[in-house]
VMD Tcl script that builds the backbone (N, CA, C; Angstrom):
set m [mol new atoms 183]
animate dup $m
set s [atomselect $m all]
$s set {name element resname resid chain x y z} {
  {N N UNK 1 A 16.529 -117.017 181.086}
  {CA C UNK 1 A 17.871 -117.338 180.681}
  {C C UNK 1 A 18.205 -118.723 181.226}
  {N N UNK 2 A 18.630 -119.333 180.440}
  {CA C UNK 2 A 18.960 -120.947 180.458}
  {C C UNK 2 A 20.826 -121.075 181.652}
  {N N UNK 3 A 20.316 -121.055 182.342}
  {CA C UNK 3 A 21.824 -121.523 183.863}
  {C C UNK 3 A 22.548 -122.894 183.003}
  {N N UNK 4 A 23.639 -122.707 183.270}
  {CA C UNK 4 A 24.359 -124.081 183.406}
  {C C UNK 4 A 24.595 -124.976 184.407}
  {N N UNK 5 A 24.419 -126.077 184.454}
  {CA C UNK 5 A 24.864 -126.977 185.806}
  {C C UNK 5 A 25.250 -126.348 186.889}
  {N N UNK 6 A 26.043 -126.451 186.482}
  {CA C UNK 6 A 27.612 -125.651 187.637}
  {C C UNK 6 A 27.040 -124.419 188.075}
  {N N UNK 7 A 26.468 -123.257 187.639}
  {CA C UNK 7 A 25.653 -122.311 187.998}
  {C C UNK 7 A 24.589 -122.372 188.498}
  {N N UNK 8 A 23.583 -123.762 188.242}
  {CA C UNK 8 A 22.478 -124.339 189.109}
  {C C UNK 8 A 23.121 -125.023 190.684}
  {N N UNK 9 A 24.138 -125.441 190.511}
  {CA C UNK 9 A 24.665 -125.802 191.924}
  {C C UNK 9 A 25.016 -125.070 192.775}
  {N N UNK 10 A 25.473 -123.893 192.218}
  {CA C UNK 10 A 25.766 -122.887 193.290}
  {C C UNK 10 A 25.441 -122.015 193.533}
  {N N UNK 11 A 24.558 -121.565 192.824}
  {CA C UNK 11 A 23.133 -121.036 193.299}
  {C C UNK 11 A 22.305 -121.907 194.293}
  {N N UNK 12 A 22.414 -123.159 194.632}
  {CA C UNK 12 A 21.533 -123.733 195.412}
  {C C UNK 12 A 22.159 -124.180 196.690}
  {N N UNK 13 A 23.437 -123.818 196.328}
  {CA C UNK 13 A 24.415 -124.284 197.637}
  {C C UNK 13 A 24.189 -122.947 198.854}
  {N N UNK 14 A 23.299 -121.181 197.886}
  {CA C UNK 14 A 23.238 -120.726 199.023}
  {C C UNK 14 A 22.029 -120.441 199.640}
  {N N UNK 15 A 21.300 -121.545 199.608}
  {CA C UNK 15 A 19.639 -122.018 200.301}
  {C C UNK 15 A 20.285 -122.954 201.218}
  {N N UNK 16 A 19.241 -122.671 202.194}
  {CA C UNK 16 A 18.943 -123.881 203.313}
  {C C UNK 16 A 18.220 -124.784 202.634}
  {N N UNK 17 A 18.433 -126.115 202.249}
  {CA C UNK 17 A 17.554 -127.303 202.348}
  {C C UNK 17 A 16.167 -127.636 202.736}
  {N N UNK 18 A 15.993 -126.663 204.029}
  {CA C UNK 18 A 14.422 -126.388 204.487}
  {C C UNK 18 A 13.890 -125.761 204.059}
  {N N UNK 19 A 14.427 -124.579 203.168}
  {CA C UNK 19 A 13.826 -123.205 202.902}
  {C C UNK 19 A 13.491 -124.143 201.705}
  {N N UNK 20 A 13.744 -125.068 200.647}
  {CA C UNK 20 A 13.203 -125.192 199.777}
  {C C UNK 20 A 12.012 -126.770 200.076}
  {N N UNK 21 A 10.909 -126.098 199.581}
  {CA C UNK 21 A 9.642 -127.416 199.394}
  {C C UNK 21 A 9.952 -128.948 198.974}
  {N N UNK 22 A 9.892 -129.697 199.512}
  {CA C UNK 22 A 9.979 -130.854 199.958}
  {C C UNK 22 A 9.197 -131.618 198.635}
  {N N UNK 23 A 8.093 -131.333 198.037}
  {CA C UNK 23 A 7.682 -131.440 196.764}
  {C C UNK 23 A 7.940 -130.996 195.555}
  {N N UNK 24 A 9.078 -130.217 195.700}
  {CA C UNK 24 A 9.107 -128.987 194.389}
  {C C UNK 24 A 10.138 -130.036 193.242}
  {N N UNK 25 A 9.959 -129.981 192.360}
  {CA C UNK 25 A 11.061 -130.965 191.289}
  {C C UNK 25 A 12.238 -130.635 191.189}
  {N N UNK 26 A 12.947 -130.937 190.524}
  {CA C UNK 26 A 14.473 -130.515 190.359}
  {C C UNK 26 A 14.267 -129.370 189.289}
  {N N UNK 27 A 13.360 -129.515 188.218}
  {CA C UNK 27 A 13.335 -128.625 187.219}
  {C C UNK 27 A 12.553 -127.532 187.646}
  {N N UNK 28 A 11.726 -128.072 188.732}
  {CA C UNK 28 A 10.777 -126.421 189.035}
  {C C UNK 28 A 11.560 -124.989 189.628}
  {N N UNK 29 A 12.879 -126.142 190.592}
  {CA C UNK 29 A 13.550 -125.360 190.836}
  {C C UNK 29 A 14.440 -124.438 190.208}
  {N N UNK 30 A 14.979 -125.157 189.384}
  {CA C UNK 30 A 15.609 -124.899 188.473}
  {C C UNK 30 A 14.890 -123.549 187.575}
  {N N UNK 31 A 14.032 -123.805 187.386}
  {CA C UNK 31 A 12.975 -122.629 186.402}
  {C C UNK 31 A 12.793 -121.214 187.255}
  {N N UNK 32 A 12.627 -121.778 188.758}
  {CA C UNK 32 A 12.787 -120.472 189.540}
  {C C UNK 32 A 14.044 -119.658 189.710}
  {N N UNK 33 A 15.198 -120.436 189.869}
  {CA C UNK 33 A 16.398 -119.765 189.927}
  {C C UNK 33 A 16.944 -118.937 188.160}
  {N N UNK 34 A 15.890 -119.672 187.635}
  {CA C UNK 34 A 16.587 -118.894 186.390}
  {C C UNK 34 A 15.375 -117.798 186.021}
  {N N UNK 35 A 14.067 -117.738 186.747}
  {CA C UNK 35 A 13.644 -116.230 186.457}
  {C C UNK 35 A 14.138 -115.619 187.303}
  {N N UNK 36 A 14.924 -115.827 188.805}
  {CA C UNK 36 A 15.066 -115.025 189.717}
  {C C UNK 36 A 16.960 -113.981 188.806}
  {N N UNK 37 A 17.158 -115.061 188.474}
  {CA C UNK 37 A 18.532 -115.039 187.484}
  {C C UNK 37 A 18.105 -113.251 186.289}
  {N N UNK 38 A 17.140 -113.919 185.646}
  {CA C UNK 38 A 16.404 -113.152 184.306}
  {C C UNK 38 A 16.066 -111.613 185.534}
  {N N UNK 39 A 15.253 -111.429 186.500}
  {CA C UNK 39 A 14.912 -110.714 187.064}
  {C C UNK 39 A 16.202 -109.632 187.861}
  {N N UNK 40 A 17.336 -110.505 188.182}
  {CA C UNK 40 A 18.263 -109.644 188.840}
  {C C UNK 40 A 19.262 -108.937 187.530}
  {N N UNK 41 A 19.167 -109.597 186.267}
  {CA C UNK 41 A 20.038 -108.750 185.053}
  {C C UNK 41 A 18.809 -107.793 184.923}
  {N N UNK 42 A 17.261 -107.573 184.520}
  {CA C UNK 42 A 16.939 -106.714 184.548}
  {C C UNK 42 A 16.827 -105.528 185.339}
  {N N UNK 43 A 16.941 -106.029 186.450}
  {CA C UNK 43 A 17.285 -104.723 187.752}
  {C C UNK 43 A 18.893 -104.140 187.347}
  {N N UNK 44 A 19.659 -104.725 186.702}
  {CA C UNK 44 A 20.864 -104.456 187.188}
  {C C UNK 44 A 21.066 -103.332 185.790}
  {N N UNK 45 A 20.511 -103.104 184.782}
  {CA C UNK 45 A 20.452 -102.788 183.693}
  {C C UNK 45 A 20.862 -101.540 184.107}
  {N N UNK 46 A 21.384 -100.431 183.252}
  {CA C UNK 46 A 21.100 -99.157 183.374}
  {C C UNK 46 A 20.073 -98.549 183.320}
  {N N UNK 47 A 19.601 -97.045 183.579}
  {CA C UNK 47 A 18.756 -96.618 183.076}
  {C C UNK 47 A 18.650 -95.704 182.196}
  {N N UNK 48 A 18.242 -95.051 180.729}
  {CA C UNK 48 A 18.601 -94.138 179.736}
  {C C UNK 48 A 18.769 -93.055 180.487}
  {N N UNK 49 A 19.788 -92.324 180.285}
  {CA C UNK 49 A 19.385 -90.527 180.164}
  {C C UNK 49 A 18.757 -90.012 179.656}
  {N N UNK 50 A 18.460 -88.869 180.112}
  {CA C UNK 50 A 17.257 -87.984 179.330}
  {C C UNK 50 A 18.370 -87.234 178.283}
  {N N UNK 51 A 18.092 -86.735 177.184}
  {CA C UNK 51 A 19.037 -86.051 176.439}
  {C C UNK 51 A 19.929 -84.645 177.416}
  {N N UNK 52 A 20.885 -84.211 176.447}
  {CA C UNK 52 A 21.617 -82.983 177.175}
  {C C UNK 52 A 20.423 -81.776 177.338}
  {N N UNK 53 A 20.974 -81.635 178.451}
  {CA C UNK 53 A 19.140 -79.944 178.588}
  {C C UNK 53 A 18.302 -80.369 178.893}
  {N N UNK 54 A 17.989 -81.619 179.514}
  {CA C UNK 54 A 16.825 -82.199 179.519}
  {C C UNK 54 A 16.407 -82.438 181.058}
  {N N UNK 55 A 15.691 -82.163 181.477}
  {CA C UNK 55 A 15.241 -83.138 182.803}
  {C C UNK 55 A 14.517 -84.346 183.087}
  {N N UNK 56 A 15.312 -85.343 183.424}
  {CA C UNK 56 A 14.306 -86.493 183.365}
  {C C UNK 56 A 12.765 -86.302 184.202}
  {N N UNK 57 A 13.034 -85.617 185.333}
  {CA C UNK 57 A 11.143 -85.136 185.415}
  {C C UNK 57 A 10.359 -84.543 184.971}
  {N N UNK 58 A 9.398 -84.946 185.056}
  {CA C UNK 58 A 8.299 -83.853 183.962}
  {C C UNK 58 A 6.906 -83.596 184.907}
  {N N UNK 59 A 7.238 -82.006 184.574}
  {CA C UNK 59 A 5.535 -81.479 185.598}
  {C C UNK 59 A 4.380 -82.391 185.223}
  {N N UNK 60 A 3.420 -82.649 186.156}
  {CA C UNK 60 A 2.515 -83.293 186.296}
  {C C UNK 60 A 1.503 -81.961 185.960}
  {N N UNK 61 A -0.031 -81.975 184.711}
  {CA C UNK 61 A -0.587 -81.074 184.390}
  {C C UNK 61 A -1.835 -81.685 185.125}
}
mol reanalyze $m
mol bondsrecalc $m
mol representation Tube
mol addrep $m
């Protein structure tokens, strides 16, 4: 997912300066904060229910 400016800045305002590589580009960074971005909406997702009557576990045969 593509960040906006303003969302790239403050996302970076809550790193230490040291914690980030001294070689890394502006865009590499950038590319990381936006899979870390992509990665925390997929955690945050719901998860389906199993239908009514249903148990989401299933015996192991």
């Amino acid at each position: 997912m593509r960040i906006s400016d303003e969302t790239f800045k403050e996302l970076l305002a809550c790193f230490d300066p040291k914690d980030i590589p001294a070689d890394m580009s502006r865009e590499e960074l950038r590319q990381r904060l936006e899979n870390f971005v992509d990665l925390v909406a997929l955690v945050m997702q719901p998860l389906p229910l199993p239908p009514k009557g249903e148990s989401s576990f299933k015996e192991c045969s």
